[in-house]
N, C-alpha and C positions, 0 to 999 in steps of 0.2 A: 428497461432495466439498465439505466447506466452504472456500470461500475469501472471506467476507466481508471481508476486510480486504488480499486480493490487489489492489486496484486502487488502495486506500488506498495500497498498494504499488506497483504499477507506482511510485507515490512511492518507494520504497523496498527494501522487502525483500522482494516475491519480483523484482523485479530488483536482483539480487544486489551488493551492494556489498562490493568484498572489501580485505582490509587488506593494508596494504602489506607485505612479507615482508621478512625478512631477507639480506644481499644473497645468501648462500651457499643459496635456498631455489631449488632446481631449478623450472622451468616450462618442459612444451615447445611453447606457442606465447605468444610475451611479447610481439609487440608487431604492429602491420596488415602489416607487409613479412612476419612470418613465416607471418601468417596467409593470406595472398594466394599466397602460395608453398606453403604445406600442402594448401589446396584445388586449384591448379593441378595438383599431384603426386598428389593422393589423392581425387577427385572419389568414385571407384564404390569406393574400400575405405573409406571414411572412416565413421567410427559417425554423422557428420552425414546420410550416405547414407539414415538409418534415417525421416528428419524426410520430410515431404511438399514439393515446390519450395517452394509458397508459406511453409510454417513456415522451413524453409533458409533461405530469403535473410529473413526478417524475423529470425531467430536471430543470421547475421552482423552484420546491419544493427543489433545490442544491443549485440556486444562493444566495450568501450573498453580503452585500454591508456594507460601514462606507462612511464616509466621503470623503474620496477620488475616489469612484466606487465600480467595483465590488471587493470582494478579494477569492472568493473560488466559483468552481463548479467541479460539478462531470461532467464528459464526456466519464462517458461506455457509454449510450446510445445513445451517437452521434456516440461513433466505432462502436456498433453493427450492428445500423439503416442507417446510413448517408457516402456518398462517402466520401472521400476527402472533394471537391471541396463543399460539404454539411458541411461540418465540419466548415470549413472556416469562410465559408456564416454565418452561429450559431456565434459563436467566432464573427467575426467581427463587431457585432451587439453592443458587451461588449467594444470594441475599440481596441488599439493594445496591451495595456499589456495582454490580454486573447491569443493573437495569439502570445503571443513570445514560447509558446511551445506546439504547436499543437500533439494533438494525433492523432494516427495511425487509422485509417476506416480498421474494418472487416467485413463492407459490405457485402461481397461477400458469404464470410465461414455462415454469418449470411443467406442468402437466401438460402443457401447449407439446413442448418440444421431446417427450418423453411417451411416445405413442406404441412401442415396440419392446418389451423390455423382457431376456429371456428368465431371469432370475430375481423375480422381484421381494422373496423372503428370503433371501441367500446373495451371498458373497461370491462372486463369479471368476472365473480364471485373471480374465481383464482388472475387474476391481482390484483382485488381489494384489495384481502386479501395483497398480496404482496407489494402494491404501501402503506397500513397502515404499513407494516414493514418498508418498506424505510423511509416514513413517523417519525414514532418510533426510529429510528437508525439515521439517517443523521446528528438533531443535538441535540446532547448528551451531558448532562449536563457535566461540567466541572470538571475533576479528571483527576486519571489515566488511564491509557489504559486498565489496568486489570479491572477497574471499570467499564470501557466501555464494555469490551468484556463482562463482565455479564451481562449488559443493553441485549447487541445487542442477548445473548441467552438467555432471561428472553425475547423478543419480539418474537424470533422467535418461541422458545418454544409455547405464547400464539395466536401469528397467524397462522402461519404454518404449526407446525410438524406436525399435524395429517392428512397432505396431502401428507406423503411421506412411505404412506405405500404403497405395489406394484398395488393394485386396484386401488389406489387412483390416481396412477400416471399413469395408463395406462389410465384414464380417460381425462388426461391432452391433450389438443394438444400441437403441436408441438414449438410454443408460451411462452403456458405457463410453457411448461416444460424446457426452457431455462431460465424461470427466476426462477424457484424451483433451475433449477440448479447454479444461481447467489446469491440467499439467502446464501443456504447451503452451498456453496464455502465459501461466506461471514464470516458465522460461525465459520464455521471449523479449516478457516485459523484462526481468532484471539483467537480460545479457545481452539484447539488443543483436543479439546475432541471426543474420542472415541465414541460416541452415535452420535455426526456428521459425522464423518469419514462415519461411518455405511449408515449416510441417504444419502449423497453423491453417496455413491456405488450402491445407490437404485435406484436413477434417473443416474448414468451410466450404469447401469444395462437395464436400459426402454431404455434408447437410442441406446445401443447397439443391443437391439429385432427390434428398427425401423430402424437400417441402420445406424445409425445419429450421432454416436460418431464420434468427432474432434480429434485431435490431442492435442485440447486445454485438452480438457476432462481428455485424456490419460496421460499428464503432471502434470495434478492439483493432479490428482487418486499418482502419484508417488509422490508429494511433500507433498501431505498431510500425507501420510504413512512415508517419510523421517520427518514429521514436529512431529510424533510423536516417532521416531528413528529406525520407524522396519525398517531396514535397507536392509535386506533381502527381505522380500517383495516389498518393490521400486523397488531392482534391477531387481524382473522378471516380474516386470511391462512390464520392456522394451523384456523382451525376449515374454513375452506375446501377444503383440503389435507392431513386426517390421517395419511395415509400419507406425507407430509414429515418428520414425526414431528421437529418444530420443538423450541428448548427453549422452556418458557413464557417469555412477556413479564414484565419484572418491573411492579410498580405503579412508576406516575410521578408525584410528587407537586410540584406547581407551585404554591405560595402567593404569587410576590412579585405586589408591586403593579405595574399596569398601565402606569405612568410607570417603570419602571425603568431607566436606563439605563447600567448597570454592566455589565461581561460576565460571564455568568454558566456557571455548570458545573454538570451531574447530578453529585453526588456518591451513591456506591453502598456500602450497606451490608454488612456483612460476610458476609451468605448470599449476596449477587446477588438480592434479591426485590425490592427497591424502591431507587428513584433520587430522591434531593429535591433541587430546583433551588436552586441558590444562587447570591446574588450576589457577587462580588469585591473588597473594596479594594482599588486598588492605589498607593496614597498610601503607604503604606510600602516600604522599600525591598524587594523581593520579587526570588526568583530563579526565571524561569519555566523550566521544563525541556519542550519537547517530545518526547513517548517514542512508545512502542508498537511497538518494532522488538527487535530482539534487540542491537545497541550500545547501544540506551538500557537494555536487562535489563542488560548487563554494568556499566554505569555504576551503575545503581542498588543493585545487589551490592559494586561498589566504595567508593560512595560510604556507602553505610550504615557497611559496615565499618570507614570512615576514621576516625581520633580526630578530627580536628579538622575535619573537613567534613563528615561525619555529624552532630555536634549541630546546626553551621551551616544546613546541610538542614533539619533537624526544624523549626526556628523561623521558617524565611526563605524554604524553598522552596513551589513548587507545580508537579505533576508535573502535567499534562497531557497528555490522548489524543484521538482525536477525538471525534464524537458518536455514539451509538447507532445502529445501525446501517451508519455505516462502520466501527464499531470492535466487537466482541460485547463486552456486556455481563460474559459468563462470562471473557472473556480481560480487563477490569479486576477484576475480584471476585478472581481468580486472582493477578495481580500481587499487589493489595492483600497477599494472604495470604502471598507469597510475599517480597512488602520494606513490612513495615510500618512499618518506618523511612522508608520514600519512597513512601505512596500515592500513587495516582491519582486527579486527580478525570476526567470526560467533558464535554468542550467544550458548549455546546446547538446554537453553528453559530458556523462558521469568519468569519464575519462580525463578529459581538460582539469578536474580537481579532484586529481586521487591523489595529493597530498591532505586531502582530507581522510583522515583513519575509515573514519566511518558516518552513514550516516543516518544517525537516530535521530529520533523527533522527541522535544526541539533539543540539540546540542549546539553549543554555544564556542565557538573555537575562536581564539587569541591567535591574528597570522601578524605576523612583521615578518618584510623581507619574504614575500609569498612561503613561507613554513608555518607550522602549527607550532607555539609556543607553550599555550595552556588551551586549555576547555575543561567545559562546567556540563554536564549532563543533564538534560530533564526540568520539565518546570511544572508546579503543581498550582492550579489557581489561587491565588492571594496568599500564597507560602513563605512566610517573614525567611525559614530557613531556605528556600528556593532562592531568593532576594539577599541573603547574605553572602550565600555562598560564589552568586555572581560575583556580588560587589569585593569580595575578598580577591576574586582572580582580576579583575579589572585596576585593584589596586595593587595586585602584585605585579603588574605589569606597564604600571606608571598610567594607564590612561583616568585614575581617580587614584589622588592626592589622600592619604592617610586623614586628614581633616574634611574629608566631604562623605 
């Protein structure tokens, strides 16, 4: 059950972000009034039926709608709780934009690790506390992501942490100690702090006493230690662990000098075995692309193959993902091979470019003089107005000439 880059998500894609449809594109629940009415009518036949209370209302409490239907839900708790063919059934309810990219069911690994559980037709003290974090976190007012990440550890801080100390957590069933271990994951991954790291290893540490560590577990434990650079420690994660059966670490090669203060990126070679640090100019006018999602795959497919913003790209962009271990490794090496018109380099830490507002996937930012000048938001596959509205900010900013 890899999901290293699901929480990266909760940013994003595995809460599902979907495109706006055609207006003739049938959905049958499109907007809160219908969906407040579908549940009032269909409580005990509903495929929602199949989720656990606690997963149910945190599932509701995902979907958003506008004008055209749904446009965003989260779907861990359809992987954790739901088959497949569960999955579907949920999804199809939204119509078929929700099913154009269905998520993976960990069904199984979920009933693996879920052997003790005191409150399985009810909402538990624990969950509660945890369904008011998701609650607090889901939708977050409007900034940057650094913005956000101190929301979401200013909530967890005040509902949470004082349930992950080791009493506390061997009090936990089996339950609730998978969503202790969903918060902190949560955390961890977008604030990169060390007091999370710490509560993390607290509830892998319980799970490890009941048998019940995943593989998932074992992967999150190495990327959140790569997300903070000890580097060493990730790698004997795996020797710790063999039966994780991890992929190897690649080498990290770090030469720049100690005064650096450029921002800098792993850049990764074409097998994925080694990453060398490098530092940035961004004195020339540069077009930074935030990716790692599948809109940013679409755009990067598009934009290679464009005449005249494909070359523009080659010379002027830089594709950007995040850092090793929120992002694998093998998923930049993969891109790379897959648009090598539009590599990727891997962030070192979200810090080095928090003159970047924010970062949605794909957004498209105009730097001269390392600041942010312009950006373009969002790209939708083969969207003549996606494709305009780049080329408008690119010519308002002299890198394309009114005649091209």
């Amino acid at each position: 059950m890899q999901r290293m880059n699901l929480l990266a998500s909760l940013v994003v894609c595995a809460a599902l972000s979907i495109q706006p449809a055609a207006a003739d594109t049938p959905a049958e629940i499109q907007s809160q009034a219908q969906l407040e009415a579908y549940l009032a009518a269909n409580a005990a036949t509903s495929p929602l039926a199949a989720l656990s209370p606690g997963a149910r209302e945190r599932f509701v409490m995902s979907l958003s709608f506008n004008e055209s239907g749904i446009t965003s839900l989260d779907a861990s708790d359809l992987m954790d709780e739901l088959t497949q063919e569960q999955i579907l059934a949920v999804l199809a309810l939204f119509g078929p934009r929700a099913l154009e990219h269905p998520p993976p069911s960990h069904y199984l690994e979920t009933r693996a690790v879920e052997k003790r559980v005191a409150h399985p037709k009810e909402i538990g003290a624990i969950e509660r506390r945890y369904n008011e974090f998701y609650g607090d976190t889901r939708h977050l007012a409007r900034g940057t992501d650094l913005a956000r990440a101190r929301e979401i550890a200013a909530a967890f801080d005040a509902r949470l942490a004082g349930l992950f100390a080791p009493a506390a957590l061997r009090r936990a069933d089996d339950h609730e100690l998978r969503l202790l271990r969903a918060a902190v994951r949560r955390v961890a991954m977008q604030t990169s702090q060390a007091k999370y790291l710490d509560a993390f290893r607290a509830v892998f540490a319980e799970r490890v006493r009941r048998n019940l560590v995943s593989s998932d577990d074992i992967a999150t434990l190495q990327g959140l230690l790569l997300a903070q650079h000890r580097i060493g420690d990730a790698r004997r994660i795996a020797y710790d662990y063999p039966n994780a059966k991890l992929a190897q670490l690649p080498q990290f090669r770090d030469s720049l000098a100690p005064g650096n203060t450029a921002p800098t990126v792993w850049r990764v070679d074409p097998a994925g075995r080694q990453l060398t640090r490098a530092a940035i100019d961004l004195a020339p006018p540069t077009i930074i692309v935030t990716a790692n999602c599948q809109f940013a795959k679409e755009a990067a497919a598009d934009i290679s193959a464009d005449a005249l913003l494909g070359p523009l790209f080659e010379r002027h962009a830089l594709w950007l993902v995040p850092a090793p271990g929120i992002e694998a490794v093998s998923d930049a090496r993969d891109w790379n091979r897959k648009f090598p018109r539009a590599p990727v380099a891997m962030i070192y830490d979200r810090a080095e470019w928090s003159f970047l507002p924010d970062w949605q996937l794909p957004q498209f930012y105009i730097v001269r003089d390392g600041r942010v000048v312009d950006s373009v938001n969002g790209w939708w596959r083969g969207s003549a107005q996606s494709r305009d509205q780049l080329i408008t900010a690119l010519r308002r900013n002299g890198l394309l000439t009114e005649t091209q």
